[in-house]
LOGUNU-599791 format. One record per residue: residue number from 1; chain; x, y, z of N, C-alpha, C in turn. Coordinates in nm, 4 decimals, always signed. Example, Ala and Ser with C-alpha at 12.3 -4.5 7.8 and 13.67 -1.06 7.14 Angstrom:
2
(atom 1, 'A', (+1.3190, -0.5690, +0.7800), (+1.2300, -0.4500, +0.7800), (+1.3200, -0.3300, +0.7800))
(atom 2, 'A', (+1.2850, -0.2250, +0.7080), (+1.3670, -0.1060, +0.7140), (+1.2900, +0.0030, +0.7870))
END
This chain:
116
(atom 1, 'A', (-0.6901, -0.4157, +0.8931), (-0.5534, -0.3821, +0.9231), (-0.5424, -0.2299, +0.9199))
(atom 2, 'A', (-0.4800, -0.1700, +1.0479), (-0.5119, -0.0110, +1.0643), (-0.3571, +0.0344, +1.1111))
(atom 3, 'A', (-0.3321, +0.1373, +1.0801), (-0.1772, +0.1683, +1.1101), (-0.2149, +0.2310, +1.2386))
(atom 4, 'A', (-0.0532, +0.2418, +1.3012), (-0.1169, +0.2842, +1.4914), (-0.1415, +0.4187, +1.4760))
(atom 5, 'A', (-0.1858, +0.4913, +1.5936), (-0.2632, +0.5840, +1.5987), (-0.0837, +0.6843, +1.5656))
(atom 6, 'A', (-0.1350, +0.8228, +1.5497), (-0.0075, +0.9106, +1.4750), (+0.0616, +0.8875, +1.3577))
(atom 7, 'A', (-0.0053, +0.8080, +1.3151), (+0.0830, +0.7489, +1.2186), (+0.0577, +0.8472, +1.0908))
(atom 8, 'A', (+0.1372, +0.8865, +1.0375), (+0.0627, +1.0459, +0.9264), (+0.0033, +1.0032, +0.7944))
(atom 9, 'A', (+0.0300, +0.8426, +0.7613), (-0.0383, +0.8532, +0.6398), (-0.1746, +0.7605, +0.6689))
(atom 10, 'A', (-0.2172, +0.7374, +0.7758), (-0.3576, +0.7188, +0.8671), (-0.3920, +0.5783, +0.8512))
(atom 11, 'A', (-0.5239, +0.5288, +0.8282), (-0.5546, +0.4086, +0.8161), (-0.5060, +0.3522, +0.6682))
(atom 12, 'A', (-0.5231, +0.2066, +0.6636), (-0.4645, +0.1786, +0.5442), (-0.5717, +0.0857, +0.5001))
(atom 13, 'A', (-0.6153, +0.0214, +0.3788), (-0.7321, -0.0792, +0.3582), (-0.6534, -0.1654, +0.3272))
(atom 14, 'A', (-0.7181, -0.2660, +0.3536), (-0.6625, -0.4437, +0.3268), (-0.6179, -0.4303, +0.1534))
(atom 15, 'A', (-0.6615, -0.3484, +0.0701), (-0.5820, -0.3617, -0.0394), (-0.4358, -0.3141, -0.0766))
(atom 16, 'A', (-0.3972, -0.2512, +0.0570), (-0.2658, -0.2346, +0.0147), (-0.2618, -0.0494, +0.0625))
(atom 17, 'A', (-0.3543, +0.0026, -0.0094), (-0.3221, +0.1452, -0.0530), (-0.3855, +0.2480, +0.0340))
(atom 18, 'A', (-0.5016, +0.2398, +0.0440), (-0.5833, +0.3300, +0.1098), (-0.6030, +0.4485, +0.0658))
(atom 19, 'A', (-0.5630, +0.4907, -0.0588), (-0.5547, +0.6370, -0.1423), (-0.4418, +0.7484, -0.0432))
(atom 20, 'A', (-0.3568, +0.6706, -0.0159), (-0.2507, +0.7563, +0.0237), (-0.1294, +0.8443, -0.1157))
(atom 21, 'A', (-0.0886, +0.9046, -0.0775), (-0.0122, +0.9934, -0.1763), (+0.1070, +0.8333, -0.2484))
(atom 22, 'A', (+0.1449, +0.8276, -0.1911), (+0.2347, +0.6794, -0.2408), (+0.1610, +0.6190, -0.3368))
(atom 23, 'A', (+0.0784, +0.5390, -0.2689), (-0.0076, +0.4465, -0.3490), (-0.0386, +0.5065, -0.5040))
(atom 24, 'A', (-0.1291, +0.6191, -0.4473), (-0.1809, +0.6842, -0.5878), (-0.0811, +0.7126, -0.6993))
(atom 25, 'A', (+0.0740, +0.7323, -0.6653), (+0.1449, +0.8367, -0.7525), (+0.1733, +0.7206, -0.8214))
(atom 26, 'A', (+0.1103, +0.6108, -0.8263), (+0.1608, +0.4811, -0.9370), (+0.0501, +0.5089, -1.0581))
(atom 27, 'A', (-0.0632, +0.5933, -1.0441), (-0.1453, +0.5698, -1.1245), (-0.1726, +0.7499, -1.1872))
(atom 28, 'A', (-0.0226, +0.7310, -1.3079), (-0.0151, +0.8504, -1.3342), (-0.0799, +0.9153, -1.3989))
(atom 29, 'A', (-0.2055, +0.8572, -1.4373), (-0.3099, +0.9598, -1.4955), (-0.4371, +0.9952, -1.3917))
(atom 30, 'A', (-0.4102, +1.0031, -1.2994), (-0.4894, +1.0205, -1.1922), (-0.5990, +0.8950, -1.1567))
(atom 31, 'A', (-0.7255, +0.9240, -1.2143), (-0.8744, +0.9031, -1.1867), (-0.9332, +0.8212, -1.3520))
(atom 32, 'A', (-0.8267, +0.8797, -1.4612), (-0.9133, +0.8528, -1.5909), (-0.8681, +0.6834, -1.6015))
(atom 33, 'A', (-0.9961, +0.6281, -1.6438), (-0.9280, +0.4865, -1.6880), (-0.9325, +0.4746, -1.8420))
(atom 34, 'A', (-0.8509, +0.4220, -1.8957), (-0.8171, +0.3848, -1.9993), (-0.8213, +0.2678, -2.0761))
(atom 35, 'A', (-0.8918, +0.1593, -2.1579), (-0.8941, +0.0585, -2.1410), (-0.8188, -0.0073, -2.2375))
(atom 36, 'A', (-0.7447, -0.1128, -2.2558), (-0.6704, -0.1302, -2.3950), (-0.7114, -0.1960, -2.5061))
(atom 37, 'A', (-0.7332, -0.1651, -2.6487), (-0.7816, -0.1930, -2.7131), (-0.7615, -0.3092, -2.8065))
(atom 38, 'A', (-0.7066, -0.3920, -2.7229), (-0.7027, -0.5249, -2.7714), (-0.7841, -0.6829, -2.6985))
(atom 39, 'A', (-0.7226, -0.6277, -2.5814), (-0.7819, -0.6939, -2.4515), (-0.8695, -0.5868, -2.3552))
(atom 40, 'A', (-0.9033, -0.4933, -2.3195), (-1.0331, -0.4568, -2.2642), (-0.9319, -0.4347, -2.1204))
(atom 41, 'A', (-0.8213, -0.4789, -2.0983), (-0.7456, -0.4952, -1.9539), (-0.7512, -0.3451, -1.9440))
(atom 42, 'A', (-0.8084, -0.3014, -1.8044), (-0.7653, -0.1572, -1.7896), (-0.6744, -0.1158, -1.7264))
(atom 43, 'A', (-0.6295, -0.0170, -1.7837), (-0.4543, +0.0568, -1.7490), (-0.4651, +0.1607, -1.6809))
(atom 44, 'A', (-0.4174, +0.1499, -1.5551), (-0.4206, +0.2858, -1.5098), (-0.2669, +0.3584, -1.4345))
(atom 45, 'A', (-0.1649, +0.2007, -1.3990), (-0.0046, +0.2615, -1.3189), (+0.0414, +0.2500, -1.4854))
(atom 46, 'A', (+0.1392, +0.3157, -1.4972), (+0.2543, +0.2967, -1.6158), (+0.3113, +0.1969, -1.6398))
(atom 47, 'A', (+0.3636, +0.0995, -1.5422), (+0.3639, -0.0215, -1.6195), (+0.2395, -0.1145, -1.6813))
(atom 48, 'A', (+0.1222, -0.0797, -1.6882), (+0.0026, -0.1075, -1.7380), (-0.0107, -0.0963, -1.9181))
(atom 49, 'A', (+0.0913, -0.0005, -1.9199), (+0.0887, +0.0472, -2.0754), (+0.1746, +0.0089, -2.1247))
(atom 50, 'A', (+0.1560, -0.0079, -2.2540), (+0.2478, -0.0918, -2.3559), (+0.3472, +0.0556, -2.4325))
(atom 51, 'A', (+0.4161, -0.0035, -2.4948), (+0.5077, +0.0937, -2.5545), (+0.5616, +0.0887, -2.6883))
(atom 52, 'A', (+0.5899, +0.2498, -2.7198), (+0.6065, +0.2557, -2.8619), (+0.7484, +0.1902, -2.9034))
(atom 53, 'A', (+0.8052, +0.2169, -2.9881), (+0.9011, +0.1806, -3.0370), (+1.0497, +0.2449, -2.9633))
(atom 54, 'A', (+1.0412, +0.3883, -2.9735), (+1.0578, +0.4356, -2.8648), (+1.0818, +0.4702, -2.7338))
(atom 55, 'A', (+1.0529, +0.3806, -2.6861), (+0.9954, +0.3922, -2.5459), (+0.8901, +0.4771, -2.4888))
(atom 56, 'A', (+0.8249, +0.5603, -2.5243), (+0.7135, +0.6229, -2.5319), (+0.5847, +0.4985, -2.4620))
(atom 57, 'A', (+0.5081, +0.5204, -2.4139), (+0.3896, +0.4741, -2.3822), (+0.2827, +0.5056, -2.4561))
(atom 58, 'A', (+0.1958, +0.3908, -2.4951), (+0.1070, +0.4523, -2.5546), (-0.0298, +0.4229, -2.4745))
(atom 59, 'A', (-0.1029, +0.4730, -2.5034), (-0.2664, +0.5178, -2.4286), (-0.3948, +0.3837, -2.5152))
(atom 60, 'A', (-0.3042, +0.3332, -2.6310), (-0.3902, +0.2258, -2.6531), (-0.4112, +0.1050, -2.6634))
(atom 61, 'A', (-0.2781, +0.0680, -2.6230), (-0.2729, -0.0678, -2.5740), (-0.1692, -0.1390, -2.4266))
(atom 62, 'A', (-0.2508, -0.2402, -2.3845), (-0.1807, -0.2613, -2.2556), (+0.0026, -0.3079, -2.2832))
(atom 63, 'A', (+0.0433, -0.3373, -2.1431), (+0.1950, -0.4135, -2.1730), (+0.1508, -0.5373, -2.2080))
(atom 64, 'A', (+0.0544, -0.6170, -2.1805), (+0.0496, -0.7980, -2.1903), (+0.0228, -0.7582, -2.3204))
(atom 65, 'A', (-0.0615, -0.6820, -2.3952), (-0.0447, -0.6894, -2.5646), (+0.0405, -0.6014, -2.6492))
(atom 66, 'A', (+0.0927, -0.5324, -2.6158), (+0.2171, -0.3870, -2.7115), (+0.3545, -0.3825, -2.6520))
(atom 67, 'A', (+0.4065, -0.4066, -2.6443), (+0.5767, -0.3784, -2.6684), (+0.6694, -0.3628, -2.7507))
(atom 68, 'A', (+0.7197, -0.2112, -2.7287), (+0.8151, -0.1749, -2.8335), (+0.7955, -0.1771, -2.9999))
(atom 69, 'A', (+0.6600, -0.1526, -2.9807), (+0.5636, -0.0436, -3.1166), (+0.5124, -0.1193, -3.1724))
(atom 70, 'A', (+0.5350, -0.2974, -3.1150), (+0.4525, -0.4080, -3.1860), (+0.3480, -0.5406, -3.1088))
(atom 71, 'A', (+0.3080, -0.5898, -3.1485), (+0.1800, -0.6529, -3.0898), (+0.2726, -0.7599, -2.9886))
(atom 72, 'A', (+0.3117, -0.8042, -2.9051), (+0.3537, -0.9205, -2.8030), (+0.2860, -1.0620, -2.9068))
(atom 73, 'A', (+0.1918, -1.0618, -2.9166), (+0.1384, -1.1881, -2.9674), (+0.0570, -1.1476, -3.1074))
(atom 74, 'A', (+0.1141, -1.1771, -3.1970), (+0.0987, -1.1364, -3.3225), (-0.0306, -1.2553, -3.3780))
(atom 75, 'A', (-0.1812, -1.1959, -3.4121), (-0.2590, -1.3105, -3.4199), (-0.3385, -1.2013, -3.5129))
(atom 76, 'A', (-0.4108, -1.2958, -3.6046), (-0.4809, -1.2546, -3.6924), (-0.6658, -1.2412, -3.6535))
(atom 77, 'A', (-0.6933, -1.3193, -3.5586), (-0.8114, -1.3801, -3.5267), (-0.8209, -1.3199, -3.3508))
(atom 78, 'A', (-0.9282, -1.3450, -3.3033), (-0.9542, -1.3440, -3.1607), (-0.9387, -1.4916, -3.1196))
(atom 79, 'A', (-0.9398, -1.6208, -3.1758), (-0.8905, -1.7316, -3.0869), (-0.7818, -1.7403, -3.1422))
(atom 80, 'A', (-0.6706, -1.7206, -3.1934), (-0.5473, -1.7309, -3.2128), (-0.4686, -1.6353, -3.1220))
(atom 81, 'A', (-0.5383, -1.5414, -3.0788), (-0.4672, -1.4442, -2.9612), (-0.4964, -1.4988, -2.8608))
(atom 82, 'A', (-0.6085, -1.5544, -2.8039), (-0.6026, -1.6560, -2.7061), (-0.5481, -1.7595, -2.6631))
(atom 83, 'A', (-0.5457, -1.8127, -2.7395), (-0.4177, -1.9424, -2.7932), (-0.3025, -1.8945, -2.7462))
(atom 84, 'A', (-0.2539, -1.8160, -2.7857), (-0.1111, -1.7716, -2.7658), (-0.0655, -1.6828, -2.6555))
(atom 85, 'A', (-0.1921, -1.6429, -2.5979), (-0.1393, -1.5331, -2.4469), (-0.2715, -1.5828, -2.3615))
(atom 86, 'A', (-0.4098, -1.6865, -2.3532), (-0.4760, -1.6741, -2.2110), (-0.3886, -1.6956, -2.0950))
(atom 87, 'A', (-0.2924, -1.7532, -2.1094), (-0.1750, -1.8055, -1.9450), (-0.1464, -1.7025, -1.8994))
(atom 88, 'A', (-0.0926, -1.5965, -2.0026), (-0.0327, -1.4489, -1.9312), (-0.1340, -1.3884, -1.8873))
(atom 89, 'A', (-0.2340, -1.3866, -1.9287), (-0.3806, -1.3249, -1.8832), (-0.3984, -1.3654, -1.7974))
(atom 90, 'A', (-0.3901, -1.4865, -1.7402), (-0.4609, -1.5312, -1.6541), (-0.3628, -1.5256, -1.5108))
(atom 91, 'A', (-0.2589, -1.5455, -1.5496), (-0.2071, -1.5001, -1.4255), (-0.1771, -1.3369, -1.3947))
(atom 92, 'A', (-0.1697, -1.2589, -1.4833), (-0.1680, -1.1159, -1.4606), (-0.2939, -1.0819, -1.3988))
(atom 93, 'A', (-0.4381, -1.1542, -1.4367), (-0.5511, -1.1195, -1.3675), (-0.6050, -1.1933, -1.3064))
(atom 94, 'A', (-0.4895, -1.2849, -1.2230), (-0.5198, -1.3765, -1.1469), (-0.6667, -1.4717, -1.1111))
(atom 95, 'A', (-0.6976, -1.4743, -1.2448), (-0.7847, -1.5560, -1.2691), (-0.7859, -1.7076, -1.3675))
(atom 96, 'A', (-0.8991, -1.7951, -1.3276), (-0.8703, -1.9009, -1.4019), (-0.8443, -1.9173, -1.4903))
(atom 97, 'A', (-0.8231, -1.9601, -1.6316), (-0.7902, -1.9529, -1.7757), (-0.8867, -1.9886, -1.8388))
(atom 98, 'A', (-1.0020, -2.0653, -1.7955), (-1.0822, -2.1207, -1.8497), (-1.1923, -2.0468, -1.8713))
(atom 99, 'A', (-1.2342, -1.9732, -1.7281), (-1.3170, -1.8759, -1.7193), (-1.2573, -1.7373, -1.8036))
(atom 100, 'A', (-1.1956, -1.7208, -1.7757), (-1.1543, -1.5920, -1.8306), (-1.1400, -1.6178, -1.9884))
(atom 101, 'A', (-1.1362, -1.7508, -2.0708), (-1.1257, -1.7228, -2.2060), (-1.2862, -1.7403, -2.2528))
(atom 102, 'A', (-1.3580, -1.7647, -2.1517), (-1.5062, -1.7757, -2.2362), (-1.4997, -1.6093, -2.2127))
(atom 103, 'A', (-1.4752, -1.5312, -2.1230), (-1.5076, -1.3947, -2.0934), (-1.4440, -1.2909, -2.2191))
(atom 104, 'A', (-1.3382, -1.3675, -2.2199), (-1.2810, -1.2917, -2.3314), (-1.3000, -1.2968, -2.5162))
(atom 105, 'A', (-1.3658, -1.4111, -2.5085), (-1.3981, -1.4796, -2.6509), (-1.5124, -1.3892, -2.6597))
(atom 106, 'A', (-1.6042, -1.3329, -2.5274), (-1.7531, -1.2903, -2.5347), (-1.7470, -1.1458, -2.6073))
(atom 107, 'A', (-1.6075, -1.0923, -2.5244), (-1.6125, -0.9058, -2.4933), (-1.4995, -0.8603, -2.6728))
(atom 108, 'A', (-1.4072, -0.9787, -2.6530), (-1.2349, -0.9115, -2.7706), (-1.3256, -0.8633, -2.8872))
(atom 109, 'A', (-1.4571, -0.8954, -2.9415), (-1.4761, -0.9024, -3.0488), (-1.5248, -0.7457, -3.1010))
(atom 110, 'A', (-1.5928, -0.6896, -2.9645), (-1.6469, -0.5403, -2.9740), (-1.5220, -0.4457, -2.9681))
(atom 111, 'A', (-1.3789, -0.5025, -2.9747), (-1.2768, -0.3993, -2.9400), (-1.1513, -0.3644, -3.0566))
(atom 112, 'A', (-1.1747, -0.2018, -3.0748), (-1.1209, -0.2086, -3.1919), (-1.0458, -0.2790, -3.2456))
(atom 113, 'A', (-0.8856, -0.3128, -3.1758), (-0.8191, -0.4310, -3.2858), (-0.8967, -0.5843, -3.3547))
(atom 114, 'A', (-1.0392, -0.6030, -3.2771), (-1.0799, -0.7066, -3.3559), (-1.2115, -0.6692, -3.4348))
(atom 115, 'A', (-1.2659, -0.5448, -3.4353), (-1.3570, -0.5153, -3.5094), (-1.3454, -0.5613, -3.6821))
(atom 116, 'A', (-1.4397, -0.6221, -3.7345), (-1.4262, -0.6110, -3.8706), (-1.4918, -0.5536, -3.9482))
END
């Protein structure tokens, strides 16, 4: 899918964006990725990031796990956080639930909020 010829912000890629000035200005830290330290989900537009109490954004955890300076799903364990949010996961990363909780049972454990 190609925009017509003159067109000033040029070709476009089937994902939507094509690194046009638009597209990009959603991903306000440019180039750096950030990953969140609960779930591994990486954040890179502003609604990606979770938030302080404040309203402030913070840089270490996503929106599906931090809102408003506290955890969304309050779990003591890595399968009790699963339990209680793979659905939102899975449709935010539009992936299966099933697959994605063996993936996640594999990786949550190396990430600081579940380090012990």
């Amino acid at each position: 899918m190609t925009q017509e010829a003159g067109d000033p912000d040029g070709p476009q890629s089937l994902k939507g964006g094509g690194g046009s000035r638009e597209y990009m200005s959603g991903f306000a830290r440019g180039r750096v990725d950030l990953d969140c330290e609960s779930c591994g989900f990486n954040m890179r537009r502003d609604t990606d990031f979770g938030t302080e109490a404040d309203g402030s954004h913070t840089e270490r955890y996503c929106s599906i796990c931090y809102a408003g300076g506290a955890f969304r799903h309050p779990a003591a364990t890595v399968d009790e956080f699963l339990a209680l949010s793979i659905e939102e996961f899975a449709l935010a990363r539009k992936s299966a639930a099933g697959k994605l909780r063996l993936t996640m049972k594999k990786d949550l454990p190396r990430l600081p909020r579940w380090r012990k």
